[in-house]
C-alpha positions as CSV (number, residue, x, y, z in Angstrom):
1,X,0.0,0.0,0.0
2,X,3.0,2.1,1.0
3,X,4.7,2.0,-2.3
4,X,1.3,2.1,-4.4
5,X,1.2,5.7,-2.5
6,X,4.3,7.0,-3.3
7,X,4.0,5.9,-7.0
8,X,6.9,3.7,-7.0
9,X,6.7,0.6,-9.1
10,X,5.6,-2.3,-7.4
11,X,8.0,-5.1,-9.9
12,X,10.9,-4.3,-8.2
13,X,9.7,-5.3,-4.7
14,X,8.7,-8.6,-6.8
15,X,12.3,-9.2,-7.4
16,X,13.6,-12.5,-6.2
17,X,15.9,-13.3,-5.5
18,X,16.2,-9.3,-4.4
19,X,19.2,-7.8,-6.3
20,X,19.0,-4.4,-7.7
21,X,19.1,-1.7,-5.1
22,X,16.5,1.2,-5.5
23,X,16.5,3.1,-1.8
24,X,18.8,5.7,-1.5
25,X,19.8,5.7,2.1
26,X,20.9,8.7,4.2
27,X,24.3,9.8,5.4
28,X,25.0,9.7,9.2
29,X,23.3,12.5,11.3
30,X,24.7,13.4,14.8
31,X,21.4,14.3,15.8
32,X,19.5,11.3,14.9
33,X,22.5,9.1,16.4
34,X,22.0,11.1,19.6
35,X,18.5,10.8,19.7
36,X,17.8,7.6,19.0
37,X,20.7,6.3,21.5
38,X,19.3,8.6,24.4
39,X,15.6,6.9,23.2
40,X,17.0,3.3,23.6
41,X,18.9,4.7,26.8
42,X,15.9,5.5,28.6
43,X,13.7,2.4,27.4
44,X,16.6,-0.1,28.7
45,X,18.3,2.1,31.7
46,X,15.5,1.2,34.3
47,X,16.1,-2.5,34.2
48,X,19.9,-2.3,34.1
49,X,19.6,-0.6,36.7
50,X,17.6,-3.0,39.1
51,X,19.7,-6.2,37.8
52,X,23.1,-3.7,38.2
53,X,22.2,-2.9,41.4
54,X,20.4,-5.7,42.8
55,X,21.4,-7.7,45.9
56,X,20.6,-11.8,45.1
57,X,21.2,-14.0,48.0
58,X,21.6,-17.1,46.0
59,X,24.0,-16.1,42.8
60,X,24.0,-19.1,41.1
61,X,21.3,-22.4,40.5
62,X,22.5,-25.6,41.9
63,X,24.1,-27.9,39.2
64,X,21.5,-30.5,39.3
65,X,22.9,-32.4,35.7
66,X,25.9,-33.4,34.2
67,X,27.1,-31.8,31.3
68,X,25.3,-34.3,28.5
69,X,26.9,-36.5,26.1
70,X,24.9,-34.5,23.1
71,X,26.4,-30.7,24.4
72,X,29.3,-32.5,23.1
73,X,28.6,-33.0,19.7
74,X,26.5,-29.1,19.8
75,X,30.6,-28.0,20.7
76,X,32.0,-30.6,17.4
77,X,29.5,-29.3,15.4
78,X,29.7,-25.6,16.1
79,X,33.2,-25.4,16.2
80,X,33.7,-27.5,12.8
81,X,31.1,-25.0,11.2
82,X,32.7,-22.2,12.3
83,X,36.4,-23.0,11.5
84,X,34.9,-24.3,7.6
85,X,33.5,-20.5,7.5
86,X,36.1,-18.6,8.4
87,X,38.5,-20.8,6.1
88,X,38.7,-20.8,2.3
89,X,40.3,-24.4,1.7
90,X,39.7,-25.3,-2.3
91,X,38.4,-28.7,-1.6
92,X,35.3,-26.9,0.3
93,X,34.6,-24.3,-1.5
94,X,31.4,-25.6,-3.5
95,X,30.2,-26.1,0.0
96,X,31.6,-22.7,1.5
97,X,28.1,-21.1,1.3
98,X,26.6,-23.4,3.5
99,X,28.3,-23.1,6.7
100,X,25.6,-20.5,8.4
101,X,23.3,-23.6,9.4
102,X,25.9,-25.6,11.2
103,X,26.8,-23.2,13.1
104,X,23.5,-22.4,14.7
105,X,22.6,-25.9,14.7
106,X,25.8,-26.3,16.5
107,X,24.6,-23.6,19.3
108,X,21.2,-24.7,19.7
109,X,22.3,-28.0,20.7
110,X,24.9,-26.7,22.8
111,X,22.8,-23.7,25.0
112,X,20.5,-26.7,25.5
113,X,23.0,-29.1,27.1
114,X,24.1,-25.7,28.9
115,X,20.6,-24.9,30.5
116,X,20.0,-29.1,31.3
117,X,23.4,-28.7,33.2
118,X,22.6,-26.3,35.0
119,X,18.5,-26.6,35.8
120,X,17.5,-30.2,34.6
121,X,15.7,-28.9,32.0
122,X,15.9,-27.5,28.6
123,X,13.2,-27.1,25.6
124,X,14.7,-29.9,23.4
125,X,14.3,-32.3,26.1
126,X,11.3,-30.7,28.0
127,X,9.3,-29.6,24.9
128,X,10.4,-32.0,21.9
129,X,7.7,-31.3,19.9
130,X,7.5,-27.5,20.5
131,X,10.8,-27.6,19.9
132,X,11.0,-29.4,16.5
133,X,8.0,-26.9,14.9
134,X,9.9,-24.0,16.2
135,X,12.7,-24.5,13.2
136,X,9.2,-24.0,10.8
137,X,8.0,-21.6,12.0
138,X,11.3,-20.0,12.2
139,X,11.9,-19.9,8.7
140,X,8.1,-18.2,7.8
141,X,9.2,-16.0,10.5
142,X,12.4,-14.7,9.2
143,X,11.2,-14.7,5.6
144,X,8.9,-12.1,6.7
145,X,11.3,-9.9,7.6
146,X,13.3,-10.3,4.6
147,X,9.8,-8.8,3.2
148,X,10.0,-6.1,5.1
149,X,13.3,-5.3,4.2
150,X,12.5,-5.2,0.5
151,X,10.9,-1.6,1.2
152,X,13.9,-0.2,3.7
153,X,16.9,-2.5,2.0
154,X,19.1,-2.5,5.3
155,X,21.0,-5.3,4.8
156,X,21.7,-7.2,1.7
157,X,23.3,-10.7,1.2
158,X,26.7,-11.1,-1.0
159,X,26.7,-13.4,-4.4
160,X,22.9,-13.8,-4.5
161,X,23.2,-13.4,-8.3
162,X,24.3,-16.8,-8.5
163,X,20.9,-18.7,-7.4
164,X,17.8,-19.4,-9.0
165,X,14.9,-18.4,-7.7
166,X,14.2,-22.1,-6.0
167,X,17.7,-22.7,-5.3
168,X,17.7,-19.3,-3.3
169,X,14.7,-20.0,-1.6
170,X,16.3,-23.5,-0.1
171,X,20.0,-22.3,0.3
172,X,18.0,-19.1,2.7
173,X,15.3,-21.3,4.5
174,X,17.7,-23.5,6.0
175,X,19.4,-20.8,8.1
176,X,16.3,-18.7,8.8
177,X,15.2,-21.9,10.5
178,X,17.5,-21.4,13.4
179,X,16.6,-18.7,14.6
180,X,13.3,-19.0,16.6
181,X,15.5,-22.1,18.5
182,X,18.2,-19.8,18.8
183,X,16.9,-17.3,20.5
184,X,14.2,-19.2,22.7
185,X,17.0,-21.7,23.8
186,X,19.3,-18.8,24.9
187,X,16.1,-16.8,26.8
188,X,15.9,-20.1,28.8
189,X,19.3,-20.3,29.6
190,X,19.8,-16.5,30.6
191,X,16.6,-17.2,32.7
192,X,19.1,-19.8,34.5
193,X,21.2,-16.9,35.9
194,X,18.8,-15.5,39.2
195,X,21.2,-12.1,39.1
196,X,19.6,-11.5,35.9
197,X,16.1,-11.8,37.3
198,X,15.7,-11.9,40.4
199,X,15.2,-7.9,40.7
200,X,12.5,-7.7,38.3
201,X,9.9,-8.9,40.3
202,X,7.1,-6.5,41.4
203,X,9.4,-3.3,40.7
204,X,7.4,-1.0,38.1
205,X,4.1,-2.5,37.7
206,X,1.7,-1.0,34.9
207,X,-1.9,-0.9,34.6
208,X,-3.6,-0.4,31.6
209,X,-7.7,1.0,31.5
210,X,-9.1,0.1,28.5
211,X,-6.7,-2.7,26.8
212,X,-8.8,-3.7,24.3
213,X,-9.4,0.0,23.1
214,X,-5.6,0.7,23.3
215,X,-4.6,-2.9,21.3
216,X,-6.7,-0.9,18.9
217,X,-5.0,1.9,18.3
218,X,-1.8,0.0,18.6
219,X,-2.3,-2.0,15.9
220,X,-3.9,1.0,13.8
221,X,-0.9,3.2,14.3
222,X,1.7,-0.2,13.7
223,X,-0.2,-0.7,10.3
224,X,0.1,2.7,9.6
225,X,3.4,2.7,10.3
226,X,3.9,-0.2,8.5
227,X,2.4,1.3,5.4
228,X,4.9,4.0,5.9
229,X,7.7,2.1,5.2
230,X,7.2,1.9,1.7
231,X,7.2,5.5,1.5
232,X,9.8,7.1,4.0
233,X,12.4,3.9,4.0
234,X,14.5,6.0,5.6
235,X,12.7,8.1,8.0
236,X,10.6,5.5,9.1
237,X,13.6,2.5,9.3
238,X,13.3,1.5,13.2
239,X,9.9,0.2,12.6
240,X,10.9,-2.6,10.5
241,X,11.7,-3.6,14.4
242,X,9.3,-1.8,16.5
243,X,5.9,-2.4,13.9
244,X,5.5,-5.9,13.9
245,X,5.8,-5.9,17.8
246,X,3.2,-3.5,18.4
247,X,1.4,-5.6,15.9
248,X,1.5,-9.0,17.1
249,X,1.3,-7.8,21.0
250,X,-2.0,-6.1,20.5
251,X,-3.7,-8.9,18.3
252,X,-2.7,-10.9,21.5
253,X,-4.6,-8.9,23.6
254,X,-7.6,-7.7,21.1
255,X,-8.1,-12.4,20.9
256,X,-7.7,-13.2,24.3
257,X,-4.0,-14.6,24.4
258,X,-1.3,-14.0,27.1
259,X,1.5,-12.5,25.7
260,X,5.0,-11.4,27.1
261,X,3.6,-7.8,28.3
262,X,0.6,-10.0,30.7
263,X,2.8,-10.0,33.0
264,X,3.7,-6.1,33.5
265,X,0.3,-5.3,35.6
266,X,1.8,-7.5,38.1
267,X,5.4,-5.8,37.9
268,X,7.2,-8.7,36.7
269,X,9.6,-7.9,34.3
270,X,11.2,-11.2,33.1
271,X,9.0,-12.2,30.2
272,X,10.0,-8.9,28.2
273,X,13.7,-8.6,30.0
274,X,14.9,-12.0,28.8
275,X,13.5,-12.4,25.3
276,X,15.2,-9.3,24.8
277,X,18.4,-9.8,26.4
278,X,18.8,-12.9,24.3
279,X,17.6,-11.4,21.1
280,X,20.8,-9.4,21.4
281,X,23.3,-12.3,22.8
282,X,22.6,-13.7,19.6
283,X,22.5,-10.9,17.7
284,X,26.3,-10.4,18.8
285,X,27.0,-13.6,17.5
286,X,25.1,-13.9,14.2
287,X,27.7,-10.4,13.4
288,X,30.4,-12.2,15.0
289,X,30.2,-15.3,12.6
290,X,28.8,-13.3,9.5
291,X,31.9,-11.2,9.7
292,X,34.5,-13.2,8.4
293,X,32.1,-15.7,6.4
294,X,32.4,-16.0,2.5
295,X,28.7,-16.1,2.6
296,X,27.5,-13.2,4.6
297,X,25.3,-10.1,4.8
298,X,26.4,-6.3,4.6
299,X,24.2,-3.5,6.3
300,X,23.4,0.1,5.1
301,X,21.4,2.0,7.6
302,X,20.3,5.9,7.6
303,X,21.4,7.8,9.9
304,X,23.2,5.7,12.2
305,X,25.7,4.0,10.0
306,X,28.7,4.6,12.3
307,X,30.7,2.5,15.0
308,X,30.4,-0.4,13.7
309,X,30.9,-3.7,15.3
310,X,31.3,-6.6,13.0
311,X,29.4,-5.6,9.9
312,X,26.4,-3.7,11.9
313,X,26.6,-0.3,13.0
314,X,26.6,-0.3,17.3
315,X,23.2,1.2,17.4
316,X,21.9,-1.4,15.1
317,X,21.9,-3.4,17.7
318,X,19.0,-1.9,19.7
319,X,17.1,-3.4,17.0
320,X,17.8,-7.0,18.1
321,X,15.9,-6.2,21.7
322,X,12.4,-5.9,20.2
323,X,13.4,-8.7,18.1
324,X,14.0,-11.1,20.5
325,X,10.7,-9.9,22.1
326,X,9.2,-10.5,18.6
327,X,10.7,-14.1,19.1
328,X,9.0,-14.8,21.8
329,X,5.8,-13.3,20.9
330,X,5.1,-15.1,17.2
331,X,5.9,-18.5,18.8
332,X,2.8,-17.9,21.7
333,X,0.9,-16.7,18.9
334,X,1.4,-19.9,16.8
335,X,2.6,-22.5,19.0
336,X,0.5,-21.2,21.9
337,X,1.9,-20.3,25.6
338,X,5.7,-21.5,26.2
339,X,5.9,-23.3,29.6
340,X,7.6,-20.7,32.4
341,X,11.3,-20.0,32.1
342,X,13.0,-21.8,34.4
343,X,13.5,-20.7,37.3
344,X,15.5,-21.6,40.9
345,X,12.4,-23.3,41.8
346,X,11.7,-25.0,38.6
């Protein structure tokens, strides 16, 4: 609707695989840079602040498990993904392209043998099933925000030009499938750590008159917004991120569903704190292993595009803390309510 607006031409957002590049991005601006940083400063602060400064009795869980025979092979297979990326022998290099899915696959397995260690549990034991239809709906997931992208262009992936159409759409699924596991494993795990929780507990609660008539005009001003991004890519960037939150969160409410945000009228923090916290742990590492990978990802964003570490500019990375909420939020949606994070009593 966005680019039907602005009169643009509606084939090249068609394109796939996406190659030609048609937005026009913005230099770095000081003043955006400092506002958006003191914007994600004052979202995030208050919660540093009460882990920062909280006092936990009991700093670590009890090791209830030993470390599992399978975390073993998560650390073989991780490792030999990661050392095959980073290298450029001849004798691999039809395969060199491949390596992303490895890795991941590698990490899943380990964070899981990580959070059995230490709690008992873990969602590829615990939730098998749940588990297995996360790498789906992972992949649908992720492919939707490569549509999104198509309207902003914010990151764009090397030696596409090579692939068919159906060979592109295999070579990219298997990766995107990684990352609803990803990131749900390593919420779980963080969730391990009672320093990292234990103080958001009953601090700030918020009550909310009204829900249903505020999901409304969430999701009316998220469309909107939405819309916009096919006619101000660059102005209207962030909400690639922010959007599809508001969206999904306030269709949660508007049918009933608990969502990550329930739990905010009651003060308790942890179901936003650590999707988001582990959105960004493996945010750092998908930059850390894209950055020296012969198949990889380069980023152009407005504004902002300064200080980078790895390929992404530093205040890119705000955008991986309402992605990891996003995470958590499309798998209740689909795959209905995830069972408690685990806890020192659970």
């Amino acid at each position: 609707m966005g680019v039907l607006l602005a009169g643009y031409p509606v084939s090249r957002y068609l394109e796939f695989p996406p190659i030609t590049q048609y937005v026009s991005h913005e230099g770095f601006s000081w003043p955006v840079f400092f506002a958006l940083a003191i914007f994600v400063g004052l979202m995030i602060a208050p919660l540093i602040f009460r882990v920062v400064s909280a006092r936990t009795h009991s700093e670590e869980v009890h090791i209830r498990q030993r470390f599992p025979w399978w975390g073993y092979l998560g650390i073989a297979v991780l490792s030999a993904g990661w050392a095959l990326a980073w290298s450029r022998f001849s004798w691999f290099q039809d395969w060199q392209g491949f390596t992303f899915s490895p890795i991941w696959i590698g990490y899943i397995i380990l964070i899981n043998a990580w959070t059995f260690r230490r709690t008992g549990h873990c969602l590829l034991l615990d939730r098998t099933k749940y588990f297995a239809w996360l790498f789906l709906l992972s992949a649908a997931f992720w492919w939707y925000f490569e549509y999104l992208n198509r309207f902003v262009q914010n990151w764009r992936y090397i030696g596409l030009s090579e692939f068919t159409p159906l060979e592109y759409f295999i070579y990219a699924t298997m990766p995107f499938s990684t990352v609803l596991p990803a990131v749900l494993s390593t919420s779980q795990w963080l969730a391990s750590f009672p320093r990292l929780t234990g103080a958001l507990q009953g601090p700030m609660p918020i009550r909310v008159r009204h829900g249903r008539i505020l999901a409304v005009a969430i999701l009316a001003a998220a469309s909107a917004g939405l819309t916009g991004l096919g006619v101000w890519p660059n102005a209207l960037f962030s909400l690639l991120w922010i959007a599809p939150l508001l969206v999904m969160g306030s269709l949660q409410v508007l049918f009933g569903g608990a969502s990550p945000f329930t739990e905010l009228r009651h003060g308790d923090w942890r179901a936003v704190w650590l999707p988001a916290l582990a959105g960004l742990a493996c945010g750092l590492l998908w930059e850390l292993w894209n950055s020296k990978s012969l198949a990889h990802w380069q980023y152009a964003v407005p504004y902002v595009h300064r200080f980078s570490l790895f390929e992404m500019p530093v205040l890119g990375y705000a955008g991986y803390l309402p992605f990891g909420l996003e995470c958590a939020v499309i798998a209740d949606l689909f795959l209905g309510r995830r069972d408690r994070e685990v806890t020192l009593e659970g």
